[in-house]
LOSETI-216733 format. One record per residue: residue number from 1; chain; x, y, z of N, C-alpha, C in turn. Coordinates in steps of 0.02 Angstrom, whole numbers, padded with zeros to 5 digits, m for minus. Last residue first. Layout:
REM residues N
[NUM; A; [X; Y; Z]; [X; Y; Z]; [X; Y; Z]]
...
This chain:
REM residues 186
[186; A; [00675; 00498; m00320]; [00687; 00478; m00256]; [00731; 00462; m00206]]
[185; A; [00759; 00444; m00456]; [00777; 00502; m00450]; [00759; 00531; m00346]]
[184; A; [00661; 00352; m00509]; [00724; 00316; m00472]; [00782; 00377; m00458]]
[183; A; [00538; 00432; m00519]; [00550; 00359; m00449]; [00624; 00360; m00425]]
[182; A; [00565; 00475; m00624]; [00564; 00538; m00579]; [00549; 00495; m00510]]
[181; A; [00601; 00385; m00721]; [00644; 00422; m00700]; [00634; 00452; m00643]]
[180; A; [00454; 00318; m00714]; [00514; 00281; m00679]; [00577; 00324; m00688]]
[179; A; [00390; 00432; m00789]; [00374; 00414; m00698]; [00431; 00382; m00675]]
[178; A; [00436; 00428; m00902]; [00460; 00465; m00862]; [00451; 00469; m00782]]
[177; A; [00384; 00278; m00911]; [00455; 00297; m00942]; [00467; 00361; m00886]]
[176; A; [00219; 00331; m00936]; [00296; 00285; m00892]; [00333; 00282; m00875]]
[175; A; [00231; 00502; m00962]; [00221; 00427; m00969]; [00256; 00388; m00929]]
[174; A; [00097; 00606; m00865]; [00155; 00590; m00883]; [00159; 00546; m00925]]
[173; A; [m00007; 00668; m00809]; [00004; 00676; m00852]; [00077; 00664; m00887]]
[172; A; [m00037; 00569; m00678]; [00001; 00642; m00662]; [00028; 00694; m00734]]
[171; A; [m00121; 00491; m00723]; [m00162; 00533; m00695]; [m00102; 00580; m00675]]
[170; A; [m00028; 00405; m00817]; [m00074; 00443; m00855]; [m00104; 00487; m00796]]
[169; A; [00041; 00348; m00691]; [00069; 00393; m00751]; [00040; 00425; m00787]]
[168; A; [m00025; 00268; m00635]; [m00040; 00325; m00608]; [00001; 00376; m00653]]
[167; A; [m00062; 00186; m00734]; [m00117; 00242; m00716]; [m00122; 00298; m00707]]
[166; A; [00060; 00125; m00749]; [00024; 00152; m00808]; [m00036; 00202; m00801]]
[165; A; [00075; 00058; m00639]; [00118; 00111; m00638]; [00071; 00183; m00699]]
[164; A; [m00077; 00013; m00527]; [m00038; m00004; m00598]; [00021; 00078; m00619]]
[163; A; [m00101; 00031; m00355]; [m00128; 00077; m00418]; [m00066; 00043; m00461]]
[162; A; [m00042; 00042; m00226]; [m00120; 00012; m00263]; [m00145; 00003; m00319]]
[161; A; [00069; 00081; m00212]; [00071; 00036; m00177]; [m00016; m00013; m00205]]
[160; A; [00009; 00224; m00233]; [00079; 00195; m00271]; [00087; 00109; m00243]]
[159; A; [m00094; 00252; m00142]; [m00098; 00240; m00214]; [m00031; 00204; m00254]]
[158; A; [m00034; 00278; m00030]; [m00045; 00211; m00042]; [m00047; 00196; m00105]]
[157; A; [m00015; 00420; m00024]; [00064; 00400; m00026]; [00041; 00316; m00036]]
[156; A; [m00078; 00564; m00043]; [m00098; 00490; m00053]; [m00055; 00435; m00074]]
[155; A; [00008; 00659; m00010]; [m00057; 00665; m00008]; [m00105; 00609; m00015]]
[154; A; [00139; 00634; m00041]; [00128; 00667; 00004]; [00033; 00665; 00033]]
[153; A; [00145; 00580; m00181]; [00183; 00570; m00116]; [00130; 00579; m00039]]
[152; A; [00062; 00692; m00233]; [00023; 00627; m00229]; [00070; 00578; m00193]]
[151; A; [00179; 00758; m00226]; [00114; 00802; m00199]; [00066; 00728; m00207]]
[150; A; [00282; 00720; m00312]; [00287; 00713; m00239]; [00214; 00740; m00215]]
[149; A; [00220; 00725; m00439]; [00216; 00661; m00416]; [00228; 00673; m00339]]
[148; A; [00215; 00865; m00470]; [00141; 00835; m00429]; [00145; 00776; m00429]]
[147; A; [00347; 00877; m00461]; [00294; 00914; m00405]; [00214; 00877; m00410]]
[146; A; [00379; 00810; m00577]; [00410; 00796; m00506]; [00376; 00820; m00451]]
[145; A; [00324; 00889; m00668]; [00293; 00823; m00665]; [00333; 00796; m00607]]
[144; A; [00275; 01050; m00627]; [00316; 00996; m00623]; [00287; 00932; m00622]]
[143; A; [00142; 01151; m00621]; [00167; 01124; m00581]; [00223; 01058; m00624]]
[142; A; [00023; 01209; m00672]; [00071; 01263; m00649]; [00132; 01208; m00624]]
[141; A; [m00085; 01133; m00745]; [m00050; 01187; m00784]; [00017; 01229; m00743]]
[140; A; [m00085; 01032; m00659]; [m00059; 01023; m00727]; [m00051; 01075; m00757]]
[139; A; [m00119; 01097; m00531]; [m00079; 01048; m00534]; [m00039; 01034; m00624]]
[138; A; [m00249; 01164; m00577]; [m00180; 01195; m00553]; [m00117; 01177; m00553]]
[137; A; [m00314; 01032; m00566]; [m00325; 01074; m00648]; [m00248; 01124; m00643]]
[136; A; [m00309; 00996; m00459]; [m00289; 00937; m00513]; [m00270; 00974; m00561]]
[135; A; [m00383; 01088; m00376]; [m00332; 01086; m00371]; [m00295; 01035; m00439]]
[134; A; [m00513; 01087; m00455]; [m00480; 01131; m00450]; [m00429; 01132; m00452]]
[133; A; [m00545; 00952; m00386]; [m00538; 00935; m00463]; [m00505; 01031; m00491]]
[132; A; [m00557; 00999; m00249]; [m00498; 00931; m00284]; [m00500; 00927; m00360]]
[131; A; [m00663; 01055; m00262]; [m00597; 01097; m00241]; [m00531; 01042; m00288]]
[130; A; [m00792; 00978; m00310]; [m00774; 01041; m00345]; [m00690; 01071; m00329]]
[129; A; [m00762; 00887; m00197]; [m00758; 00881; m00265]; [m00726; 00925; m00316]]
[128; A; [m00814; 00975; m00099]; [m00747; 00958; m00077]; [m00727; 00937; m00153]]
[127; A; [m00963; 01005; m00146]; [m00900; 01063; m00137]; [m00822; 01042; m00134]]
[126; A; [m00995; 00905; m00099]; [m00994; 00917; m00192]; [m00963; 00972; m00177]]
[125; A; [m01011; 00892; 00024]; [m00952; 00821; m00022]; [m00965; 00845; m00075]]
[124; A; [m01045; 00980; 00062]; [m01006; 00988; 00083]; [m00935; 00946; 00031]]
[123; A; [m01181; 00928; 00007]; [m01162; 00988; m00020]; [m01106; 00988; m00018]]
[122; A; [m01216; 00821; 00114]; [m01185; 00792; 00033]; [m01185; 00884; m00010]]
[121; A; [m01226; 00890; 00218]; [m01174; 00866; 00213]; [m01166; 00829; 00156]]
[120; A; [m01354; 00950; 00190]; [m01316; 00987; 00204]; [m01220; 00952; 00182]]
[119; A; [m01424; 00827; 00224]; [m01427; 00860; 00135]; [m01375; 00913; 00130]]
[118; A; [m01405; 00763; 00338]; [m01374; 00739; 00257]; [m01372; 00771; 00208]]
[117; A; [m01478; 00873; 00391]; [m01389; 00856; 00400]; [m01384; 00847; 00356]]
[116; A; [m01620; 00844; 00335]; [m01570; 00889; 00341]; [m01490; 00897; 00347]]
[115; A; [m01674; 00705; 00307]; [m01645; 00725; 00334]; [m01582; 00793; 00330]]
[114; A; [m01786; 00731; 00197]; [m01806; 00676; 00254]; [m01762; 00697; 00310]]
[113; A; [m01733; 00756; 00081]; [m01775; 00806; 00099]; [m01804; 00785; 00170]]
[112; A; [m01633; 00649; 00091]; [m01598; 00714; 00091]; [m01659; 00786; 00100]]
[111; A; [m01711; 00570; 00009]; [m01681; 00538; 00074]; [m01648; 00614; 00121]]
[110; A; [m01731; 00602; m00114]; [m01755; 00592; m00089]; [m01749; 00580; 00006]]
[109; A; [m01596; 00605; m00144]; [m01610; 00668; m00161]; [m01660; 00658; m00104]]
[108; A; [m01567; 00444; m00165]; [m01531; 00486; m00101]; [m01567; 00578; m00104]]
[107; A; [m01648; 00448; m00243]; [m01648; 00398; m00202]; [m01645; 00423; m00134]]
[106; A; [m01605; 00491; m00372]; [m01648; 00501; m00360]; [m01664; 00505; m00285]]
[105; A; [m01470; 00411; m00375]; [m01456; 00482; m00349]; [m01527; 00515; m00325]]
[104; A; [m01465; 00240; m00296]; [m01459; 00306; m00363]; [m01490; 00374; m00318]]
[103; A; [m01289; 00194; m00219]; [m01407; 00228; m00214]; [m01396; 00265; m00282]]
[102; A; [m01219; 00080; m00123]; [m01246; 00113; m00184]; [m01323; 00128; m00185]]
[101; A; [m01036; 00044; m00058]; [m01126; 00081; m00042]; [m01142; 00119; m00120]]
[100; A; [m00943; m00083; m00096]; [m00939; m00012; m00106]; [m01037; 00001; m00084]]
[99; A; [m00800; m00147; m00093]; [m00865; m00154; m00073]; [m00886; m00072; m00065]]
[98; A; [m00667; m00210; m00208]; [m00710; m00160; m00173]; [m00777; m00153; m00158]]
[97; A; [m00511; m00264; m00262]; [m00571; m00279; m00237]; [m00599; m00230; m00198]]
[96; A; [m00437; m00127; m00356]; [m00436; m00210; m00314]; [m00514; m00209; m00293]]
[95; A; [m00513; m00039; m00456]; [m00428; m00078; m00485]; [m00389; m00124; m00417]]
[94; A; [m00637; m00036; m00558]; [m00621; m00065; m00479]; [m00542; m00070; m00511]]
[93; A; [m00676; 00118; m00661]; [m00654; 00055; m00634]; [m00632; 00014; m00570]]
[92; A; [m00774; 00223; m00739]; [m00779; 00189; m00661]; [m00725; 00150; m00671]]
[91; A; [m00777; 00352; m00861]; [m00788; 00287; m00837]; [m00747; 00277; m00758]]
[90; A; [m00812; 00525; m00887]; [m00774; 00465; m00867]; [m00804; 00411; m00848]]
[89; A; [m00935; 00606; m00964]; [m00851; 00590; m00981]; [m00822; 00541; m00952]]
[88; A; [m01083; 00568; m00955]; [m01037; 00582; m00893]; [m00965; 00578; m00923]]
[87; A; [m01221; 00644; m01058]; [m01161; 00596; m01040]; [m01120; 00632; m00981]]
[86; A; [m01324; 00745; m00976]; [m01285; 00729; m01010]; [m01226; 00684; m01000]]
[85; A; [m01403; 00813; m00854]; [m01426; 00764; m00912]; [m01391; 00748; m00983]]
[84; A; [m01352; 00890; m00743]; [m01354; 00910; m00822]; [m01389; 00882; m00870]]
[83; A; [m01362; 00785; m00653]; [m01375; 00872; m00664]; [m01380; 00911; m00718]]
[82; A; [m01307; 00660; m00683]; [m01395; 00688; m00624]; [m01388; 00752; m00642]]
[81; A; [m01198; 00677; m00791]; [m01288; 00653; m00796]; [m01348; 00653; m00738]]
[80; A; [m01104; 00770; m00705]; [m01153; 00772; m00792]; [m01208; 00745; m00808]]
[79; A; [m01072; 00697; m00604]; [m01118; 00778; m00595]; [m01141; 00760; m00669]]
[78; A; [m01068; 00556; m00537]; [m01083; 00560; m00597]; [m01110; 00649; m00624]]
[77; A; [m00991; 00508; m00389]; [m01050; 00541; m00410]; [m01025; 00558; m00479]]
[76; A; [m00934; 00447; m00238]; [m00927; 00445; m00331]; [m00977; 00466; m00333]]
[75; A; [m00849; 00496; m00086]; [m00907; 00485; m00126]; [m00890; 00481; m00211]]
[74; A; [m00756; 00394; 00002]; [m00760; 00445; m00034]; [m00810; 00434; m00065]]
[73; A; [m00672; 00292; 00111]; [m00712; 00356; 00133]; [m00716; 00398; 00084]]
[72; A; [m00541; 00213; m00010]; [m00590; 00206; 00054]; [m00618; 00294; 00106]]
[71; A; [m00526; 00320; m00165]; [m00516; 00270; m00114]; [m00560; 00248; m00046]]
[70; A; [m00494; 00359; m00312]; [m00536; 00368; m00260]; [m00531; 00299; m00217]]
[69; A; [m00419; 00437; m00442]; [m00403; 00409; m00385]; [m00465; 00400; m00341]]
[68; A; [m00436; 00519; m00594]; [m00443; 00518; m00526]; [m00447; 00468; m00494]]
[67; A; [m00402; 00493; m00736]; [m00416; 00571; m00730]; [m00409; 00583; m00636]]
[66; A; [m00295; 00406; m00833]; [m00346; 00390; m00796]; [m00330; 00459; m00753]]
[65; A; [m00340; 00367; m00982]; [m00311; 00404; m00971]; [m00360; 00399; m00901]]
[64; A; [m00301; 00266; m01140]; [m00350; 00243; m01078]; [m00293; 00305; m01036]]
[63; A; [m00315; 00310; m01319]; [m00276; 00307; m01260]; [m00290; 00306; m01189]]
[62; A; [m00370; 00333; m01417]; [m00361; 00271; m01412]; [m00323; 00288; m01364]]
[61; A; [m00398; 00480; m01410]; [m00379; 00444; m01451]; [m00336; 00397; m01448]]
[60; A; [m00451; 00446; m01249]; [m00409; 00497; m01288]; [m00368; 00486; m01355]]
[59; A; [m00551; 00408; m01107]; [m00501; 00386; m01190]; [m00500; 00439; m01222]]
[58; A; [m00545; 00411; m00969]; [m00578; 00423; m01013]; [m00521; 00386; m01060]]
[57; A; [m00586; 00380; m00775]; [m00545; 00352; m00843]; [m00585; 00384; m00889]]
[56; A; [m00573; 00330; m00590]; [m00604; 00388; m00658]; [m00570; 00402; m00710]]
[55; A; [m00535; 00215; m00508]; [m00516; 00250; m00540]; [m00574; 00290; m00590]]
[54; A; [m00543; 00137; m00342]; [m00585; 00135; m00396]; [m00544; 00199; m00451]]
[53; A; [m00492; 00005; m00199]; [m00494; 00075; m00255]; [m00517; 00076; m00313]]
[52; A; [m00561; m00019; m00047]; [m00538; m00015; m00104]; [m00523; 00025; m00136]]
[51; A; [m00715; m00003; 00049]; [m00656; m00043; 00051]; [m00644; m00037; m00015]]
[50; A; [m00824; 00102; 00060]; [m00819; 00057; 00104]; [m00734; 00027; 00110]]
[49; A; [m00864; 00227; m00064]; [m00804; 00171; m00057]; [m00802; 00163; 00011]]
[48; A; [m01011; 00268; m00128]; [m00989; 00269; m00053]; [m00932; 00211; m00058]]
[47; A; [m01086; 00304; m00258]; [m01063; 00265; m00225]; [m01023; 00306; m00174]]
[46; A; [m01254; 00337; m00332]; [m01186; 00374; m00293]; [m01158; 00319; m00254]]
[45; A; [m01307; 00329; m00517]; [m01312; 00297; m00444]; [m01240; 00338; m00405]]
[44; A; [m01338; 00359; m00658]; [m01367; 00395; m00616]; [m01344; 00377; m00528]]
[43; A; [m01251; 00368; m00782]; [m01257; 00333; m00741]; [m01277; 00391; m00689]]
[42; A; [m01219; 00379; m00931]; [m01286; 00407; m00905]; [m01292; 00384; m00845]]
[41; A; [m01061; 00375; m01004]; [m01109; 00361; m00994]; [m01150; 00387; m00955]]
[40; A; [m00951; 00433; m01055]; [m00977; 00437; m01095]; [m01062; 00409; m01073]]
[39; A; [m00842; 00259; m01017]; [m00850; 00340; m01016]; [m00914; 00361; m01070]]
[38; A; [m00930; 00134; m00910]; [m00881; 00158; m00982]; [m00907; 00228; m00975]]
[37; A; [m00953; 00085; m00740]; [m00974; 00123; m00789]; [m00916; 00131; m00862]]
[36; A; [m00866; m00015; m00684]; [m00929; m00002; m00666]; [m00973; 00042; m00721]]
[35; A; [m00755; m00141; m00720]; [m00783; m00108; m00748]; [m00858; m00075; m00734]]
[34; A; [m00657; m00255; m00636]; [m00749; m00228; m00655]; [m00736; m00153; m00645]]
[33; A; [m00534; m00263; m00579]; [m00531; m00242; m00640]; [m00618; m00230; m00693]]
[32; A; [m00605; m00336; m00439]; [m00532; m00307; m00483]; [m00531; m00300; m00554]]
[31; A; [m00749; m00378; m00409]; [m00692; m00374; m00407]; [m00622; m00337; m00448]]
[30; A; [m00864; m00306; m00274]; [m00829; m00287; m00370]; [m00791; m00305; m00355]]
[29; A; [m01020; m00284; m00202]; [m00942; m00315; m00185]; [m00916; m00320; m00268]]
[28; A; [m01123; m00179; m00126]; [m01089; m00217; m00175]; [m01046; m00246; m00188]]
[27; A; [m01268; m00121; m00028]; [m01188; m00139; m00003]; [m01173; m00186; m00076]]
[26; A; [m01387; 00006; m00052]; [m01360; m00069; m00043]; [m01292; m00066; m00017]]
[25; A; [m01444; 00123; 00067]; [m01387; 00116; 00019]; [m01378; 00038; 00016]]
[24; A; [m01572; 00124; 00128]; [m01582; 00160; 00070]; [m01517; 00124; 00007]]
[23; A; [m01529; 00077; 00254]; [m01560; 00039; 00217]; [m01568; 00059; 00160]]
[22; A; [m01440; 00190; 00299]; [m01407; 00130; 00300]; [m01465; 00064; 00253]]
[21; A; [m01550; 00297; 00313]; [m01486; 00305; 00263]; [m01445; 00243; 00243]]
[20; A; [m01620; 00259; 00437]; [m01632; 00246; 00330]; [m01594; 00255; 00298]]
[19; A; [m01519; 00226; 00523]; [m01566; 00165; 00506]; [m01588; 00176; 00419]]
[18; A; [m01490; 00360; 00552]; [m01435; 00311; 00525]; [m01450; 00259; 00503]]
[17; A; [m01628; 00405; 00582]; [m01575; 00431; 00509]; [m01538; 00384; 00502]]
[16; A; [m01649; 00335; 00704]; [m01714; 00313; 00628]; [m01647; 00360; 00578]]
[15; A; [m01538; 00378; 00791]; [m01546; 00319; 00769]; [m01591; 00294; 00681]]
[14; A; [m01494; 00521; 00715]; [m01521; 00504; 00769]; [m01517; 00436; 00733]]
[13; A; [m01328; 00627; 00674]; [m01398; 00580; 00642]; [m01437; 00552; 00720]]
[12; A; [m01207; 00735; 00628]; [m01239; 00708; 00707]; [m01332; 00684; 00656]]
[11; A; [m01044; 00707; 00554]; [m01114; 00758; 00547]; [m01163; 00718; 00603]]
[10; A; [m00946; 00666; 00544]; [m00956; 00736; 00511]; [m01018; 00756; 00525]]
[9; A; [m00956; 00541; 00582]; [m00890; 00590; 00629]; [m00913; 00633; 00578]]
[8; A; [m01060; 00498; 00557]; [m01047; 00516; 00613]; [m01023; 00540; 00655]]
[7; A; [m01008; 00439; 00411]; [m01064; 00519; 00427]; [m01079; 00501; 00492]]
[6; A; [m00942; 00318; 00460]; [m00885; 00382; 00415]; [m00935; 00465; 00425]]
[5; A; [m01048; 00243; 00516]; [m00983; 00284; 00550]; [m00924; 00327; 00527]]
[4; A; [m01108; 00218; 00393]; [m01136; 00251; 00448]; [m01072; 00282; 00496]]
[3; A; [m01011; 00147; 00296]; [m01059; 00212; 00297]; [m01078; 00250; 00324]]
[2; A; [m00863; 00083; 00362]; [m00925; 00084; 00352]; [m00957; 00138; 00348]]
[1; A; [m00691; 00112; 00299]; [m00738; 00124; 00353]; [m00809; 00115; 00328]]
C-alpha cells in the first residue's frame, strides 16, 4: 500500500499534511538481494515498505542470522543510532524487489513538530516495535521450535512463500534440517 493511504486509515491529515509528508519521503526501488545497511552500522534514514520484503540480519560468529521479517505497511527504523548514537546491530536486506519510502530521521523529527497526528502516530509505530520484538524474545525463551514455526503460520503465513528456507530457519532459531522436519511433520 502507498504511504499516504496506509496513515489515513490510522490517523486523520488534511490535504497540506498528506502533501508534506508525501514530499518529505523519497520513493526507492531495491532489487533483490541489495543490501541496505551491514550490521553494526550508523544509519540514520526511516523506511516505509510500499512493496516487498526486507530482513534484519546480524552475524554471529560467521554465521548470517536473520533477527526480523518486515513486509508491505511497516516502518524500519535504526533505534541505536538516532537515539542512542550507537552502532545499529542489524543489517537491512531486500530479499525481492522493493519500493520502499525514505527520510532520514532528522527529517521526519522535523516534519513531526509540523504535524501532530504524525508525531503521535510514529510513537504508536515505536511502541508496536517495542511489543513485537517483546513478543520474539518470549517466543525463544518459552516456546517450541514447532510453536513458533506455527505462530509465524499463523501470523505471517506469506513469509514462507517469500523468504529463503535458511532465513527463516535462522529467525525461528532453528536449523534447516530441523525446519524441514517440523514442515514435513504439517
Amino acid at each position: 500500500m502507498k504511504l499516504i493511504p496506509y496513515l489515513l486509515r490510522h490517523i486523520k491529515l488534511n490535504n497540506a499534511e498528506c502533501e508534506a509528508i508525501n514530499n518529505a519521503f523519497a520513493t526507492e526501488t531495491f532489487a533483490k538481494g541489495t543490501i541496505l545497511a551491514q550490521p553494526e552500522n550508523h544509519h540514520q534514514n526511516v523506511y516505509f515498505i510500499e512493496k516487498g520484503l526486507l530482513r534484519a540480519f546480524y552475524n554471529l560468529d560467521g554465521k548470517d542470522i536473520t533477527h526480523y521479517f518486515f513486509d508491505e505497511n511497516n516502518f524500519l527504523v535504526s533505534f541505536e543510532s538516532i537515539f542512542f548514537n550507537r552502532p545499529h546491530p542489524y543489517g537491512k536486506q531486500v530479499l525481492e524487489e522493493t519500493c520502499l519510502r525514505v527520510i532520514p530521521y532528522s527529517k521526519l523529527d522535523a516534519l513531526c513538530d509540523f504535524i501532530p497526528a504524525f508525531k503521535d502516530y510514529q510513537l504508536q509505530v515505536s511502541l508496536q516495535t517495542v511489543s513485537m520484538l517483546s513478543d520474539k524474545i518470549l517466543a525463544l525463551q518459552f516456546q517450541t521450535a514447532e510453536q513458533r514455526y506455527k505462530n509465524l503460520l499463523d501470523k505471517s503465513p506469506g513469509i514462507l512463500l517469500r523468504a529463503p528456507l535458511g532465513h527463516i530457519a535462522s529467525y525461528l532459531g532453528i536449523t534447516q534440517q530441523t525446519l524441514s522436519v517440523i514442515r514435513a511433520g504439517k
